[in-house]
C-alpha positions as CSV (number, residue, x, y, z in Angstrom):
1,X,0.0,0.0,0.0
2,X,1.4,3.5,-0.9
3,X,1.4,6.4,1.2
4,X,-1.1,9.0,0.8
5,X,0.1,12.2,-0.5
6,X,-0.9,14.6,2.5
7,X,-2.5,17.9,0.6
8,X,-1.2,21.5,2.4
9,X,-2.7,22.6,4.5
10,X,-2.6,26.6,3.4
11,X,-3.5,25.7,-0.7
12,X,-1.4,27.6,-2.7
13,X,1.5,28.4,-0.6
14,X,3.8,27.7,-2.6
15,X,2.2,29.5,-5.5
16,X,2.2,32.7,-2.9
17,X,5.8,32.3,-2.2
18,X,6.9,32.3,-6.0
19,X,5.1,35.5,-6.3
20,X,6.1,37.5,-3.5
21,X,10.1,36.1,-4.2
22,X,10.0,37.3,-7.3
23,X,8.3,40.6,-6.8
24,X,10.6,41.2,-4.0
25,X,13.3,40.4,-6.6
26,X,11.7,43.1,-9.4
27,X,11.3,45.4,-6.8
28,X,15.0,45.3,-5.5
29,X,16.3,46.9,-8.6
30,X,13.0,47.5,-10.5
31,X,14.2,46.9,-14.1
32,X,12.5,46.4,-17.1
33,X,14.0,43.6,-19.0
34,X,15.2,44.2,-22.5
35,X,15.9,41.1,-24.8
36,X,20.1,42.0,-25.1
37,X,20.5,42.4,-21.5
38,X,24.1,41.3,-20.2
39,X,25.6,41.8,-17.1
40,X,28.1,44.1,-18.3
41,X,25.6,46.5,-20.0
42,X,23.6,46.5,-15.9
43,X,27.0,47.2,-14.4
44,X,27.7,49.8,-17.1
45,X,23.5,50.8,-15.6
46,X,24.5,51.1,-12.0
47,X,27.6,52.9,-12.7
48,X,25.9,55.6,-15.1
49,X,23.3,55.8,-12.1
50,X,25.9,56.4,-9.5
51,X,28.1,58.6,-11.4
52,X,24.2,61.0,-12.3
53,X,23.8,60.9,-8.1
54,X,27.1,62.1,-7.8
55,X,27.0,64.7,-9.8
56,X,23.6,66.1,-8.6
57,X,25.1,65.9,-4.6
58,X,28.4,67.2,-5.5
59,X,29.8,70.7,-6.9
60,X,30.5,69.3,-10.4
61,X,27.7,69.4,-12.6
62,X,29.5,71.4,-14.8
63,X,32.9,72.0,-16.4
64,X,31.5,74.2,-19.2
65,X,28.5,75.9,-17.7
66,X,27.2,76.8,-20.9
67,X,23.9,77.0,-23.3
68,X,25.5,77.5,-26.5
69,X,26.6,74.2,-28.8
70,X,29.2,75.9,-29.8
71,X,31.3,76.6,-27.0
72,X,30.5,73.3,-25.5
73,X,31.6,70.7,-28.0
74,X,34.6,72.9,-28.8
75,X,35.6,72.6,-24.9
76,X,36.1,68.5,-25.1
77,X,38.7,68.8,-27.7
78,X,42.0,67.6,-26.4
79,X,40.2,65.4,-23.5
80,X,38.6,63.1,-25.4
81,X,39.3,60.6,-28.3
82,X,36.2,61.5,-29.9
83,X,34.3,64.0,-30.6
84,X,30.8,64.2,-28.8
85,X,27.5,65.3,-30.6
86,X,26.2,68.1,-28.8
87,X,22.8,69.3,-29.5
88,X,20.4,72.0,-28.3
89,X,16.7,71.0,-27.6
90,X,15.8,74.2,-25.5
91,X,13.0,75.0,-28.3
92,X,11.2,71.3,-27.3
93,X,11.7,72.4,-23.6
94,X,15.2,70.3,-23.2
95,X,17.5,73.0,-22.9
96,X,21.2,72.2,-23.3
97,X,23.2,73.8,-19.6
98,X,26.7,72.8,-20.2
99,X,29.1,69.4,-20.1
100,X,31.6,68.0,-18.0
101,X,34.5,65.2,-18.6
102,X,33.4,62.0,-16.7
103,X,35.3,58.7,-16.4
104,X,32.9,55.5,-16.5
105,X,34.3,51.9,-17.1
106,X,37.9,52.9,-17.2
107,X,37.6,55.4,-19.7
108,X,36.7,59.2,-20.3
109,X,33.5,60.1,-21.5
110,X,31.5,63.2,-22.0
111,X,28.7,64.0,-19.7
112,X,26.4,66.6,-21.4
113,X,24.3,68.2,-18.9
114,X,20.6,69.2,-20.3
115,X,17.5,70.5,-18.2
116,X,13.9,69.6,-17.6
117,X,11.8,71.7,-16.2
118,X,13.9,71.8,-12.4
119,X,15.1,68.5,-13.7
120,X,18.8,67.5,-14.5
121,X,19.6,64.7,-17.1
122,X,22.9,63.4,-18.0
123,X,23.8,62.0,-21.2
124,X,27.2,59.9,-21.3
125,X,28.6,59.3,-24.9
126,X,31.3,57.6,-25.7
127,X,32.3,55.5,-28.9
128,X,29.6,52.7,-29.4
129,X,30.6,49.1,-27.9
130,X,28.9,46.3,-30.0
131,X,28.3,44.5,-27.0
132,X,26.1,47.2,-25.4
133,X,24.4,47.9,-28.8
134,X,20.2,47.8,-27.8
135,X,18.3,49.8,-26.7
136,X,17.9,49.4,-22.8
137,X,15.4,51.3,-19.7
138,X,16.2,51.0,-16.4
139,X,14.9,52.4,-12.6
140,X,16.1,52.8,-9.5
141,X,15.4,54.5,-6.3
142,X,13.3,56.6,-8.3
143,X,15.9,57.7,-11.1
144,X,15.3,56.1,-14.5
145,X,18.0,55.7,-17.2
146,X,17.8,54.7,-21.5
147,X,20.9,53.7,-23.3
148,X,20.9,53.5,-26.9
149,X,23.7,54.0,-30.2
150,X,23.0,56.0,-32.8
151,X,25.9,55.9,-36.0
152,X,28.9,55.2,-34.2
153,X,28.5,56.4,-30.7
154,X,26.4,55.3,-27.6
155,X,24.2,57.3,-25.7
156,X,23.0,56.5,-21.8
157,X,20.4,59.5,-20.7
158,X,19.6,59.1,-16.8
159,X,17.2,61.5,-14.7
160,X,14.6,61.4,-12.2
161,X,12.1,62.7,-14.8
162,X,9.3,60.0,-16.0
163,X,10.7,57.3,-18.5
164,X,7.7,58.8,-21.1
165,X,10.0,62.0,-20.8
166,X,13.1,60.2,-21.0
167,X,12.0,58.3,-24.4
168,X,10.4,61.7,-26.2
169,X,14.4,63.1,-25.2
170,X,16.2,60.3,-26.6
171,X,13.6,60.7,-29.7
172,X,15.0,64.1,-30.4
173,X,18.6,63.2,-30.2
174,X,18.2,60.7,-32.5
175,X,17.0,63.1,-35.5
């Protein structure tokens, strides 16, 4: 004779668990997945994240405190390998406030500084990576970030403005 299977008592516990695990585990980081997502492109997230904190908490925002194209892409000449595209969206209520040099991943990168309403967002550019090459959204702590490459450079945009914001930004760089 074989032993009965005894039935839980609490039905669905398990079920219960499962959930709350893994909405404990969204929740920890609170990231939207994207179908190319590596670990180095969430390291190169929580570093782009870190550095935008930083900046905000710190006294350098800015190393060219400046609205004008044209006298901040000229500044990064001679600090970088590369030149960054710098672009002005101050008509489509983005304005353009300055740039700084940055160093993410063991290299230099810009850091162009644009404004939102009282809202700062950092864009880091550097030379595009085929390894970090789609499109990505991330969240955390309230700050959301979107990386993408457009020709032959990568873009990550990162501010504690809504993600719908975010996207309509990265939409105009992309023209």
């Amino acid at each position: 004779m074989r032993p009965s299977r005894r039935r839980a008592v609490y039905p669905g516990v398990g079920l219960r668990s499962r959930l709350l695990f893994f909405s404990q585990f969204r929740f920890s980081w609170n990231m939207r997945l994207s179908p190319r997502r590596t670990v180095e492109s969430d390291l190169v997230a929580q570093n782009i994240l870190s550095d935008h904190i930083r900046s905000l908490i710190g006294t350098h925002l800015l190393d060219v405190p400046s609205s004008n194209q044209h006298t901040v892409k000229p500044w990064f000449n001679g600090k970088l390998d590369f030149s960054p595209d710098v672009k002005d969206f101050a008509s489509q209520g983005f304005p353009l406030i300055g740039g700084r040099l940055d160093y993410l991943m063991d290299r230099p990168v810009a850091a162009l500084v644009y404004g939102r309403r009282q809202h700062v967002i950092n864009v880091f550019t550097w030379p595009a990576d085929p390894a970090l090459i789609a499109e990505s959204h991330y969240s955390r702590n309230g700050y959301n970030a979107i990386h993408w490459s457009h020709g032959s450079m990568t873009f990550w945009a990162v501010s504690d403005i809504a993600p719908t914001e975010l996207v309509q930004f990265r939409n105009l760089y992309e023209k």
